[in-house]
Kinemage of the C-alpha trace (Angstrom):
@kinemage 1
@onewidth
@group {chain A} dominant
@subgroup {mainchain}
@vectorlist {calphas} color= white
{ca unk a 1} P -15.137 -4.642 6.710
{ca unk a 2} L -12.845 -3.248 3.861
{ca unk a 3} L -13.799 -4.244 0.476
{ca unk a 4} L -10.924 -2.353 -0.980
{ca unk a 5} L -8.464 1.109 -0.639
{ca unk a 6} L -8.001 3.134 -3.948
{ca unk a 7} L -4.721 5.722 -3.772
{ca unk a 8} L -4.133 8.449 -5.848
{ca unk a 9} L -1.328 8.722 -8.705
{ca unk a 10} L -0.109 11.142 -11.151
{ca unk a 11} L 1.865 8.133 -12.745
{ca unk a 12} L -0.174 5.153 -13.042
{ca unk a 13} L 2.758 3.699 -14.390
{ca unk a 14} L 5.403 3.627 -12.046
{ca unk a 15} L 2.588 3.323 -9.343
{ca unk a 16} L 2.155 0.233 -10.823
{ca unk a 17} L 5.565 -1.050 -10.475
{ca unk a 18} L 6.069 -0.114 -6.938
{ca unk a 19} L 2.915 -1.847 -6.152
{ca unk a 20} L 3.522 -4.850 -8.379
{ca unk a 21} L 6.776 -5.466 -6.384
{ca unk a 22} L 5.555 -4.286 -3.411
{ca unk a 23} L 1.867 -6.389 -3.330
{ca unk a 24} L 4.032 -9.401 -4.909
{ca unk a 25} L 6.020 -10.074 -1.655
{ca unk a 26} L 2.311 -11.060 0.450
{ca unk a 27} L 1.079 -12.831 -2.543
{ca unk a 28} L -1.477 -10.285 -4.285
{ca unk a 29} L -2.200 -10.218 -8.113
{ca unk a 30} L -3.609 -7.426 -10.151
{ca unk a 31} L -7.264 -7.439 -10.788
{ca unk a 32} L -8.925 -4.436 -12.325
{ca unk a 33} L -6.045 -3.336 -15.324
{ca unk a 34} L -7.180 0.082 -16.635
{ca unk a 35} L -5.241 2.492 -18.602
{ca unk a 36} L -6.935 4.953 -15.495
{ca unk a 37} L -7.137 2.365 -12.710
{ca unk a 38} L -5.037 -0.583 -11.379
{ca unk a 39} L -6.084 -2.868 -7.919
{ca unk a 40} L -4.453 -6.188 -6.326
{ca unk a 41} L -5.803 -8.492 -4.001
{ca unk a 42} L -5.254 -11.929 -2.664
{ca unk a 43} L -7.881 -13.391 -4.622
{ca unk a 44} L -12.076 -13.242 -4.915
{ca unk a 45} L -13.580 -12.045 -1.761
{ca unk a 46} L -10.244 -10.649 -0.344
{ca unk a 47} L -9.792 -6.252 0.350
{ca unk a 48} L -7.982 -4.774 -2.222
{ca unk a 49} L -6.226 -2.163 -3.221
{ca unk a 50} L -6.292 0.189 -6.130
{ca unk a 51} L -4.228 2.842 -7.659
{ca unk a 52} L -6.179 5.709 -9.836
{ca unk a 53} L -5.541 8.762 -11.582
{ca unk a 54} L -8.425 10.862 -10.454
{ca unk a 55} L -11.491 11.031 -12.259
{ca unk a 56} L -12.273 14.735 -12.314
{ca unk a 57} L -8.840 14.840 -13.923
{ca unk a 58} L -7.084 17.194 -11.459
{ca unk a 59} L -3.703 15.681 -9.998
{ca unk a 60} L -3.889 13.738 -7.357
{ca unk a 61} L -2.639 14.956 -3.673
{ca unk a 62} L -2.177 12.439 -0.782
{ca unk a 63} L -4.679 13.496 1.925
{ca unk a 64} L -3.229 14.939 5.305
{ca unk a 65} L -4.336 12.848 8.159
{ca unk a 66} L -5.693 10.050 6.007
{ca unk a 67} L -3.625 6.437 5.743
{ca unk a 68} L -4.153 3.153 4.582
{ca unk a 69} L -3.104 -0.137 7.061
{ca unk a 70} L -2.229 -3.480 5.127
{ca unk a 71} L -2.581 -6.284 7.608
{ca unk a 72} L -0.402 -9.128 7.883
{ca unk a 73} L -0.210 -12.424 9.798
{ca unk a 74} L 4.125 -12.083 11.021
{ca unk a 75} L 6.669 -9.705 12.496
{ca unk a 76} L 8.911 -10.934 9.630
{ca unk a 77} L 6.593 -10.310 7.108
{ca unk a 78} L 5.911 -6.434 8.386
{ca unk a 79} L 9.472 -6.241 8.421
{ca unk a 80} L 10.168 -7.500 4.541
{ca unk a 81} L 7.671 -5.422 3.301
{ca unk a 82} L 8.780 -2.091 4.745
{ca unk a 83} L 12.178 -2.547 3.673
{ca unk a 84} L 10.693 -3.576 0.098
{ca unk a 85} L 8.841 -0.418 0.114
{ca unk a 86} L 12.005 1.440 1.080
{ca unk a 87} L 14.217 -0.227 -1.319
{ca unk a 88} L 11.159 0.589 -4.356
{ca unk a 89} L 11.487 4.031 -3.358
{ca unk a 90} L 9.002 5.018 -0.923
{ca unk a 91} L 10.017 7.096 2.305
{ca unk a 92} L 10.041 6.257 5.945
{ca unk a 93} L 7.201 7.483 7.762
{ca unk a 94} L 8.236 5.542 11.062
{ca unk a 95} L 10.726 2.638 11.284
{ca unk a 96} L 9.018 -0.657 12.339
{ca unk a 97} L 8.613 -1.296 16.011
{ca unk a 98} L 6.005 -2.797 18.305
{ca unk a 99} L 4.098 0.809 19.054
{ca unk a 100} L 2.040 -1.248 22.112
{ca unk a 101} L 1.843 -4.698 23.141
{ca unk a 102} L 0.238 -6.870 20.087
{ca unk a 103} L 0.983 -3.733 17.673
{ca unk a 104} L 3.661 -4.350 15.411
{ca unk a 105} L 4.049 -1.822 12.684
{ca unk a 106} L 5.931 0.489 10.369
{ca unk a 107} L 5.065 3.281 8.218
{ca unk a 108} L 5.890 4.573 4.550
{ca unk a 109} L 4.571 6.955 2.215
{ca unk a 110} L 4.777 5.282 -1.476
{ca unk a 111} L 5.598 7.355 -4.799
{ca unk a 112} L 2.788 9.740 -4.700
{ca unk a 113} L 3.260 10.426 -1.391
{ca unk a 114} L 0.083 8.148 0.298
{ca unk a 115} L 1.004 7.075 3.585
{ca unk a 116} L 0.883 3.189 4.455
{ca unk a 117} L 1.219 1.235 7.225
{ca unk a 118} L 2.016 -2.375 7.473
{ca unk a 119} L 0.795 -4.040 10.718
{ca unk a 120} L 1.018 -7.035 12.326
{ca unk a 121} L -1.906 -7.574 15.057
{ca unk a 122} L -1.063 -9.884 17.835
């Protein structure tokens, strides 16, 4: 259902290194390479997800309430990947646990302050 997730930056540079590392440990590649937009993705036909600086040119603010879940197929992998984030400078927004049964998940807000969530379903 998602084609792809586009997050705010005020630095589309060191958004891009966070994500670059970050994307890198499931396997995504950049895509789109713009001096005003960045996205990764697993490949053709796969969600992606996109760092911008906004269009209208105002600076961009992480919206309250709003979040963006990456999906992935092991426990292990939610747990790399939320340490990764961690370790490239992004904050804890809940340690990783199993929230209900089949729901295994932690949370982080990256650089700009967008909150993430890496889940694994099952």
């Amino acid at each position: 259902m998602i084609g792809y997730v586009t997050l705010g930056t005020n630095d589309i540079d060191a958004a891009a290194a966070f994500y670059d590392q970050l994307l890198g440990t499931l396997g995504a590649r950049r895509g789109m390479n713009t001096p005003r937009v960045i996205s990764w993705s697993l490949g053709r036909g796969n969600p992606g997800v996109a760092v911008a600086k906004p269009y209208d040119g105002a600076p961009a603010t992480p919206g309250n309430g709003g979040m963006t879940a990456l999906s992935v197929d092991s426990r292990d992998k939610v747990d790399a990947f939320h340490a990764k984030a961690l370790e490239l400078g992004g904050t804890d927004e809940g340690a990783v646990a199993e929230r209900f049964k089949g729901f295994y998940a932690g949370y982080f807000r990256d650089l700009d302050g967008n909150k993430l969530c890496i889940v694994c379903m099952g």
